[in-house]
N, C-alpha and C positions, 0 to 999 in steps of 0.2 A: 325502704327508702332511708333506712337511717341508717343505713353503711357500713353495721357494725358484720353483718354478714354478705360474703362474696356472693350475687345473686348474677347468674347468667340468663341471658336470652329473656329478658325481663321486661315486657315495653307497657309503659301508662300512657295512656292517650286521655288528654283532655280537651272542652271545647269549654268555651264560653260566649255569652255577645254581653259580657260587662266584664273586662279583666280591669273596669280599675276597683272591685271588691272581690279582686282572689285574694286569698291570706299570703301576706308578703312571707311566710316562711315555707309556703312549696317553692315558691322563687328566688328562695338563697340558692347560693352556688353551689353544684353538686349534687341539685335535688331534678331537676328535669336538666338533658342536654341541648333539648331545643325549643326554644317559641318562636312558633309560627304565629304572626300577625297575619290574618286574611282580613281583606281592606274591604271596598265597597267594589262591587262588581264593574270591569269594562265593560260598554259597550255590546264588546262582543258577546260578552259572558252572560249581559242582561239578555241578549238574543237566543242566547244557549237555552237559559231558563226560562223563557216565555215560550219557545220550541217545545220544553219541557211539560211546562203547566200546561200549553194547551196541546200536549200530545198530537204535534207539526201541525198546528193547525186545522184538526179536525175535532175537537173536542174541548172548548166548544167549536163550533164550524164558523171559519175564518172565511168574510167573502175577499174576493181575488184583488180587490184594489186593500189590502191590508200589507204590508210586509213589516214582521218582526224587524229586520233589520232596523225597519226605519221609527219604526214605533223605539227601538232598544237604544237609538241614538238620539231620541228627543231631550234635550240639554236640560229640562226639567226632571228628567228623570236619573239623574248624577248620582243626588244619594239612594238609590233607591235598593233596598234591600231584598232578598229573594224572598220575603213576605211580602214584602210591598210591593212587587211585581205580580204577587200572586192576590192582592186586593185589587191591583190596576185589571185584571184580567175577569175578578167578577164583578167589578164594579161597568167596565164593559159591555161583560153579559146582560146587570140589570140595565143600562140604560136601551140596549138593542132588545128587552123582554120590556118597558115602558115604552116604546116608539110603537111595539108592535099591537100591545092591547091598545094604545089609545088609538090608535089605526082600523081595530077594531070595535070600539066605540065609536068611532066615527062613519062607520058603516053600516052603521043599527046592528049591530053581532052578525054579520053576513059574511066576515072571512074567517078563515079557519085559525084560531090561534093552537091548537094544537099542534101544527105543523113548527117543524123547528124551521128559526130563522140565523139568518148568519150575521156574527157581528164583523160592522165593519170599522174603515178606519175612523169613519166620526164618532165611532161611540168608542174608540179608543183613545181619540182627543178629550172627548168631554170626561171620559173618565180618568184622564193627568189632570184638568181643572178639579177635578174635587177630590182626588187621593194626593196625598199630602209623604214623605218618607217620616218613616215612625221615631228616626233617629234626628234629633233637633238639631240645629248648630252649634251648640254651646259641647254637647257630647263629642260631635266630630273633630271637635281642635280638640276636646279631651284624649281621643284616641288616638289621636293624630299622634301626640305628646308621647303617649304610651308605645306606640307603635316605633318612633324615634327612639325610645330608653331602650324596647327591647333589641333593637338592631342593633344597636350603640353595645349592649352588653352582651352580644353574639359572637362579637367579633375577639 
């Protein structure tokens, strides 16, 4: 990286989810050719990754009034990170594995909780009410900024 030898076919790949403490001297000129800024998930892409984690909806088992789509477009879920997708999806789980033991306590243990149950879409609302994006607002106009510098010096 330091120029002084002709290096062919040579590629660094780096990632971060904090580039504002990369050391400002990988990011002199001349030292990487491209930054890619990857932003917070569309929509669509939150749909992608919920498809993903719950392996199309069978794992865990999605009952039939559920649709990713709609779940991936709830406007609470903006910032929400492909970890925070993937806490939105056990937190889910526990609340449809709590509905179902207390269902079972209230039967005197007479249903089977061993059988798996499917979650549906109200345990994927109640689980937006209490998962939260890991990334604060104060960070996101941070990266926003950064995001804009690195465009700005791409061009």
């Amino acid at each position: 990286m330091d120029g002084i030898e002709a290096r062919k076919q040579v590629f660094l790949i780096g990632a971060t989810n904090r580039p504002d403490i990369v050391d400002p001297a990988i990011l002199r000129p001349g030292r990487l050719d491209k930054i890619l800024f990857v932003g917070f998930p569309a929509p669509e892409d939150r749909a992608d990754i919920l498809r993903a984690l719950t392996k199309n909806g069978s794992r865990p088992k999605l009952a039939a009034d559920v649709s990713l789509d709609e779940v991936a477009a709830d406007a609470n879920l903006e910032w929400f990170t492909g970890a925070d997708l993937a806490a939105l999806v056990r937190e889910a789980c526990v609340a449809a594995l709590k509905e179902k033991l207390s269902l079972k306590s209230a039967e005197d243990g007479k249903s089977d909780v061993v059988g798996r149950s499917e979650v549906r879409k109200e345990h994927f609302q109640e689980a937006a009410r209490n998962v939260r994006s890991s990334v604060n607002p104060a960070d996101r106009v941070r990266y926003e900024l950064l995001r804009q510098t690195y465009s700005s010096s791409q061009k």
